[in-house]
N, C-alpha and C positions, 0 to 999 in steps of 0.2 A: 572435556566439557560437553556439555548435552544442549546447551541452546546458552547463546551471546546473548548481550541485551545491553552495549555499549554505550555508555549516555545511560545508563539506569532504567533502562523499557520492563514492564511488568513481565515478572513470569514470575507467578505463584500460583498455589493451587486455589488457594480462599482468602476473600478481600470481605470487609465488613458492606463494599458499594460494590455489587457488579454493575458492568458494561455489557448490554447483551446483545449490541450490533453496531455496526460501523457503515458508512457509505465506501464505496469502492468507488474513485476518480479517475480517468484515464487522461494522460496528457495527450496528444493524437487523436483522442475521441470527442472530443466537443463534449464531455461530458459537464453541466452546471444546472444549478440549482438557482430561481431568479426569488426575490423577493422588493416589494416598495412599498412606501409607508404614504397614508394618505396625507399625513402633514407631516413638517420637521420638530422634531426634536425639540423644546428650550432649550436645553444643555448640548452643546458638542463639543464642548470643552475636556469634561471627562467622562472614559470610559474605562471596562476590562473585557478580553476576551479571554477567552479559555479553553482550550481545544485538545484533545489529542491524535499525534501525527506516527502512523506507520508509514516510509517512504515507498515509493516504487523503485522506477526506473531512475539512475543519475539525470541531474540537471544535464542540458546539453550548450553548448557554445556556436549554433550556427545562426541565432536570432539579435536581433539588433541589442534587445538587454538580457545576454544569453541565456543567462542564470536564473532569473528569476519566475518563478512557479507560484504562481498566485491561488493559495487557499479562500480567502475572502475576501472581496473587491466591491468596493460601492463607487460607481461613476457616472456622467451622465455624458461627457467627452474625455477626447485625450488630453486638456489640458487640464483636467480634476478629478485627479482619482486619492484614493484611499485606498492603500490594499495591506495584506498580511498575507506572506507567503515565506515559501525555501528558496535556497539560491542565496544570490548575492550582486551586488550591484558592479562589481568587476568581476574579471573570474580568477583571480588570487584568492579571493572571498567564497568562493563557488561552496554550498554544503552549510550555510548557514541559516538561522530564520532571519526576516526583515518586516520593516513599517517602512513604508513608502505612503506620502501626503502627496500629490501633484500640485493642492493648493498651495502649499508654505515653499515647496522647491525641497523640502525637506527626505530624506532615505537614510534609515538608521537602519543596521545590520549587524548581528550578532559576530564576535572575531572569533568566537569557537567555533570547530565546524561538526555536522552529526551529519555522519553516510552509511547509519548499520540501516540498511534495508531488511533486516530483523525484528527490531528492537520499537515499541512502542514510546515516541515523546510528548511531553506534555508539554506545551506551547502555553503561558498565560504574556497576554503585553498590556502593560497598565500604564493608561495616559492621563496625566491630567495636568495640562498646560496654567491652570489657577495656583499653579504651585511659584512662590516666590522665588528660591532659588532653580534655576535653571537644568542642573542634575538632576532635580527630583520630581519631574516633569515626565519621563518615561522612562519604565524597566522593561526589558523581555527577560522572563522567566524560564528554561527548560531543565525540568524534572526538578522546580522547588529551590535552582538556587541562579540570581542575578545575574547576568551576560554580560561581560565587557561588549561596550558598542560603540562600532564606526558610522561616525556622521559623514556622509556624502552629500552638499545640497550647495546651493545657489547663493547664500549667504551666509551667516554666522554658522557655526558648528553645531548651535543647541535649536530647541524649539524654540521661538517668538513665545512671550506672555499673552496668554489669554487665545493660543490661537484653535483655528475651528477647523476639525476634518468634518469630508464627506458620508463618512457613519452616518445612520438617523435624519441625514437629509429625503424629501418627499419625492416621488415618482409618480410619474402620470400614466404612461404605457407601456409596461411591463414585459410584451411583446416585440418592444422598438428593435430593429434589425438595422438600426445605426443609431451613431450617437448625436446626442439632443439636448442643447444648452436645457438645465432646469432640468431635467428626468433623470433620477436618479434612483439607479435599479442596483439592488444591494446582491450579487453575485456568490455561491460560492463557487469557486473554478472561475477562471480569467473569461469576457466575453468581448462581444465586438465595441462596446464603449469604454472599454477600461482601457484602452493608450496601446495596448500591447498585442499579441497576436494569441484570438481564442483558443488556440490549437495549442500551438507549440511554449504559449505562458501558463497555461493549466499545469494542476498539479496531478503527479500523477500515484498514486499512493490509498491511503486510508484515510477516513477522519472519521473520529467517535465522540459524544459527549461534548458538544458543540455550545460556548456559551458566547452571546454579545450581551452585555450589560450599561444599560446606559448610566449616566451622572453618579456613577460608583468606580472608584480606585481600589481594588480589592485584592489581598496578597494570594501569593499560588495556593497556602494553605486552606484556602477558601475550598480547591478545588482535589486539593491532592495533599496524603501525608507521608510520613515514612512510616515503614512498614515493622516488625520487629528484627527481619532480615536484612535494612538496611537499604527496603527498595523504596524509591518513593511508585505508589500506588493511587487508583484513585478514590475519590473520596465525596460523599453526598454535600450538594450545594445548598445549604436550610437556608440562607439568604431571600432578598425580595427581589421583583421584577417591577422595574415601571411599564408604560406603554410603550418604550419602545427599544425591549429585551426581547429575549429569547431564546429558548434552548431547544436545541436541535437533537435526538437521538436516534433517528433514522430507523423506528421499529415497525414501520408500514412498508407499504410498496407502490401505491397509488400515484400517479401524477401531478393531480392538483393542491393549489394552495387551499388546504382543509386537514383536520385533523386524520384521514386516510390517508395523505400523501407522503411521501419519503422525506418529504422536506418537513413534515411537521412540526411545530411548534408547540412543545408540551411543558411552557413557563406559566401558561394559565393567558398568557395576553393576545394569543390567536395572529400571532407576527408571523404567520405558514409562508414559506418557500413551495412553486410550481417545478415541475419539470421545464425548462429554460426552454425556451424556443430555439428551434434547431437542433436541442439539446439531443445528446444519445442516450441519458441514463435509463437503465430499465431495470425490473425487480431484481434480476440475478446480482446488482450493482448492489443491494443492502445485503450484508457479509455479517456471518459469527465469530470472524475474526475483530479479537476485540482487546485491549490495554488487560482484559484481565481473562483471555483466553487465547493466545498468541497461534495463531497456524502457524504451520510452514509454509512457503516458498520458493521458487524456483531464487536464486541469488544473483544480483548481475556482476558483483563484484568478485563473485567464483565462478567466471566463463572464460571459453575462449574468446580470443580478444575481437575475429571477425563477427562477432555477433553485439558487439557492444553497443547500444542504443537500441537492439532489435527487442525489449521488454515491453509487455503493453499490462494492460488489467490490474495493475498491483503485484506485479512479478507473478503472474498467476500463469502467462501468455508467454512464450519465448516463440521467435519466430527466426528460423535459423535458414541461412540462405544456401543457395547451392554455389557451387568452386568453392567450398569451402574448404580453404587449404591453411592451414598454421603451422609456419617454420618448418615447410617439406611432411608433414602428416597431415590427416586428417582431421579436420576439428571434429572436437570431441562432446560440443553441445556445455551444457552448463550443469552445476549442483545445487542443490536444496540449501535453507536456512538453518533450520534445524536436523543435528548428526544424532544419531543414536547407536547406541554400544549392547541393548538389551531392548527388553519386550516381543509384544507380537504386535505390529503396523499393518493399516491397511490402506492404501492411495490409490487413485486414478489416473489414468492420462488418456487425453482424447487426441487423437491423430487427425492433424488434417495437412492436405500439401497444397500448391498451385495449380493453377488450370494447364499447366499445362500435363498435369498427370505422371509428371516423373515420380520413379517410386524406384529408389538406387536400395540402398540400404539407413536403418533408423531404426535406434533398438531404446527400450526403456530397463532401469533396474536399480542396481547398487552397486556400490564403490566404496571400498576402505578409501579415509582422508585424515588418518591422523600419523601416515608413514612420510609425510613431505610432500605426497602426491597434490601435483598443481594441476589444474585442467586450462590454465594459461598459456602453459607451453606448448610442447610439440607432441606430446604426450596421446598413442592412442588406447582411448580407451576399451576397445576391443579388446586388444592384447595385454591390457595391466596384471597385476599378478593376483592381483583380492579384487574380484568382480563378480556381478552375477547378472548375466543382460538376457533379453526374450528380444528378438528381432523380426523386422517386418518380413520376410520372406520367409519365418517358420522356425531358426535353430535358434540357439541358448548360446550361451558364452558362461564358465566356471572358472575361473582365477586364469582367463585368456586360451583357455581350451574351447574350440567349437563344435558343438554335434548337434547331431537333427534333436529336437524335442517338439514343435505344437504346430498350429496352423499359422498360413501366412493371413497378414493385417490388410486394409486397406483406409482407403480415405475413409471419417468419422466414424472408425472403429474405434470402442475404447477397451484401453487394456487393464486390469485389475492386477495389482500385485498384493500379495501377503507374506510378508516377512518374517518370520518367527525369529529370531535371533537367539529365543534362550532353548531352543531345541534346533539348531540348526538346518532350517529347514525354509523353502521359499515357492510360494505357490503364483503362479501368473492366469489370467483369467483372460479372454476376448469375449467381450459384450455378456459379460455371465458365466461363461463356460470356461469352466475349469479343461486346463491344458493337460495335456501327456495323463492322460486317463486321471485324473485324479491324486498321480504320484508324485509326491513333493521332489524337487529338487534340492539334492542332498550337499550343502555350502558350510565349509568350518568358518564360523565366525570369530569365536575366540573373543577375548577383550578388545578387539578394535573397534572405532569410528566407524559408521558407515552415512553417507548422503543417498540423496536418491541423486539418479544423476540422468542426462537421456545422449544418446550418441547420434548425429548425423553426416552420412559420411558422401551423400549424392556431391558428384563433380556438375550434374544440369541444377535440375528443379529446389529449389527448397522446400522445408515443412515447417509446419507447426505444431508444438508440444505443449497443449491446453492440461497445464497440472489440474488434477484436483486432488487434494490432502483433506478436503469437507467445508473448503468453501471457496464453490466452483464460479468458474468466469464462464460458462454457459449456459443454456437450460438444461436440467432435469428433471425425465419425464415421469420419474418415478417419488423417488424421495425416500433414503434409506438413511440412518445413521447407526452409530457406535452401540454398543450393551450402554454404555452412558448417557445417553442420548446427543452426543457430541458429532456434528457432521452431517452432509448433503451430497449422498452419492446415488450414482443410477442407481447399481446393481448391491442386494443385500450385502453387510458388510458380513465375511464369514465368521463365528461363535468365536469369543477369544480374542479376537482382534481389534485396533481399537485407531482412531482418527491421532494423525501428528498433529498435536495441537498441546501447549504447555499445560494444562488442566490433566490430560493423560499422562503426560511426561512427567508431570509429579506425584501422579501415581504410580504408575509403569515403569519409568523408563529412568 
């Protein structure tokens, strides 16, 4: 199989609606987006949102409500909030979406759970509390079809008739660096008024095609269809906006609330999100990873197991410690989202380590992963039997054989690899410059599986493994992409070769 998509995440080559950017959220980075409405709302009885979600890194359990990863949040204290996130209100539940009202007591949570940190979901929650019977008061939708949901709250198990969230309620100081009975600053990513911790409640992942809709109850269909392959995909919103909608598509880079900014509002009703105070978001953060252009990934749930929680950027960032030892070897660093068996690929990685300048051994490349090979275990992958690695001190590694080939790396070096797969052949690049004169390295590939994969074997210092597959988590000084025009790399991509991202892969690959 050539790329997952578990929960029904897009991967097709052509939609009748593209998606053509995404926000990029880091949980650990105070990355959010603020917005507040000069008056409230008539209506807060009913709404729809509509969102879609690429995950990052897992939820974690060392936080008071461990789980939950707040995508969109309107609060003005911890004792009234509104939010829409991942996680889960225990962690039996952990891996699902949730409504959480602080006003009603109320926390309703999806019982299925979605952890392909691949796979693009479509989020819709449709509320509207004017509904007589009590069941039909609110759905959450992922990928087009209804979610059994567990009520956690303070009182009866359902919503109260006619009750009012914090959506659409008004804001005064949009700036506020605590929270303020009456101000209510509409959030995305968790912040310092929303009840929870801005940091470690944020989400940390992707969102594209952003909708809040006010005094409308609107089916997912609205927003998304099935495809003739059986995918649900997404899908143009012809619908209206009142004053206090808005649709988010993240196609700027700008800071402020204005149609420049990242946060833009392009419903026609000028509802603009700023870059959040405090906030860390910056242009590299709007991504061409998108519902209906899927990158790859570095994968947290295909690592060793000492690195688990070490994901930052949208799986973009692996930060891999030093002792890194699993079950008596060496760990082995982590794999990609997307495997491929054919084509010609081309990705980056930027190398950086700690201050203290340890530089042991850390190599980047590829790994057969459809023979059992787990990188969980104790497994090194140095020595595996179908590999092909370039390492920082200069030699190569061929199915766990080592010889001299290129130069040695160092800190913010980036390394360029080119894959060929259907002529067997693999080229390694440092900041531009083609290695071992130009001469390919010569790798039977055969019909197997391959990840990209990275190895860190230092017993001191740690490093850091900044993928880029064309849509990078740092700056780019250059700006190169694919013959498709697909991707964002330093260094030119070489003729032939083409960005991992599912738009290629259903040509290519």
């Amino acid at each position: 199989m050539v790329f997952t998509t578990a929960g029904g995440g897009a991967n097709q080559l052509d939609t009748g609606y593209e998606i053509d950017n995404s926000l990029r959220t880091g949980g650990g980075d105070n990355h959010h987006l603020s917005m507040i409405y000069s008056s409230a709302a008539s209506n807060l009885k009913t709404w729809t949102f509509s969102g879609w979600i690429k995950l990052g890194q897992a939820a974690h359990f060392s936080q008071n409500y461990p789980n939950e990863k707040y995508i969109l949040t309107s609060s003005d204290a911890a004792v009234s909030t509104t939010g829409i996130g991942y996680g889960g209100y225990t962690s039996g539940n952990a891996g699902g979406f949730h409504l959480n009202d602080g006003r009603s007591g109320t926390y309703i949570e999806t019982t299925s759970k979605f952890r392909d940190p691949s796979a693009w979901y479509h989020l819709v929650v449709r509320y509207d509390s004017t509904q007589g019977t009590a069941s039909d008061r609110i759905f959450i939708y992922v990928n087009g079809e209804s979610q059994p949901l567990n009520y956690s709250n303070t009182g009866d198990p359902e919503v109260d008739l006619n009750t009012e969230v914090d959506f659409f309620r008004a804001g005064t100081n949009i700036d506020a660096t605590s929270g303020s009975s009456g101000n209510f600053i509409h959030n995305i990513n968790s912040y310092f008024n929303s009840g929870y911790d801005a940091i470690n409640n944020s989400f940390d992942g992707y969102i594209a095609d952003f909708y809040l809709i006010n005094a409308q109850s609107l089916a997912p269909t609205e927003f998304g269809e099935t495809n003739d392959n059986g995918v649900w995909v997404p899908k143009k919103y012809e619908g209206t906006f009142n004053s206090h909608s808005f649709h988010l598509e993240f196609k700027q880079t700008g800071s402020s609330a204005d149609s420049s900014g990242m946060g833009a509002d392009t419903s026609g009703q000028d509802n603009h999100f700023k870059v959040g105070v405090n906030s860390t978001l910056a242009a590299t953060d709007v991504t061409t990873d998108t519902p209906t252009n899927n990158f790859c990934t570095w994968n947290p749930l295909d690592a060793a197991s000492n690195i688990s929680g070490r994901f930052s950027e949208g799986n973009m960032d692996v930060d891999v410690p030093g002792n890194n030892v699993v079950s008596g070897a060496e760990a082995n660093g982590c794999l990609s989202t997307i495997q491929f068996s054919k084509g010609k690929w081309y990705f980056e990685m930027k190398y950086e380590y700690g201050a203290n300048g340890f530089q042991d051994t850390a190599g980047i490349g590829l790994i057969r992963t459809d023979t059992g090979f787990s990188i969980r275990g104790s497994i090194d992958t140095r020595n595996f039997s179908d590999n092909v690695f370039y390492y920082v001190d200069g030699p190569k590694t061929i199915d766990g054989t080592h010889t001299s080939y290129g130069d040695a790396w160092t800190q913010n070096d980036i390394i360029g690899v080119a894959a060929n797969l259907d002529d067997d052949e693999v080229y390694f690049y440092k900041n531009g410059t083609i290695q071992n004169s130009g001469t390919a390295i010569s790798k039977t590939f055969g019909d197997g599986f391959y990840s990209i994969a990275n190895y860190h074997g230092s017993s001191n210092g740690g490093a850091l493994f900044r993928l880029n597959t064309g849509s990078p988590s740092f700056s780019i000084s250059s700006g190169n992409s694919d013959a498709n025009g697909y991707g964002n790399f330093e260094y030119a991509v070489p003729s032939g070769y083409y960005a991992l991202c599912t738009k290629n892969l259903a040509e290519y690959g």
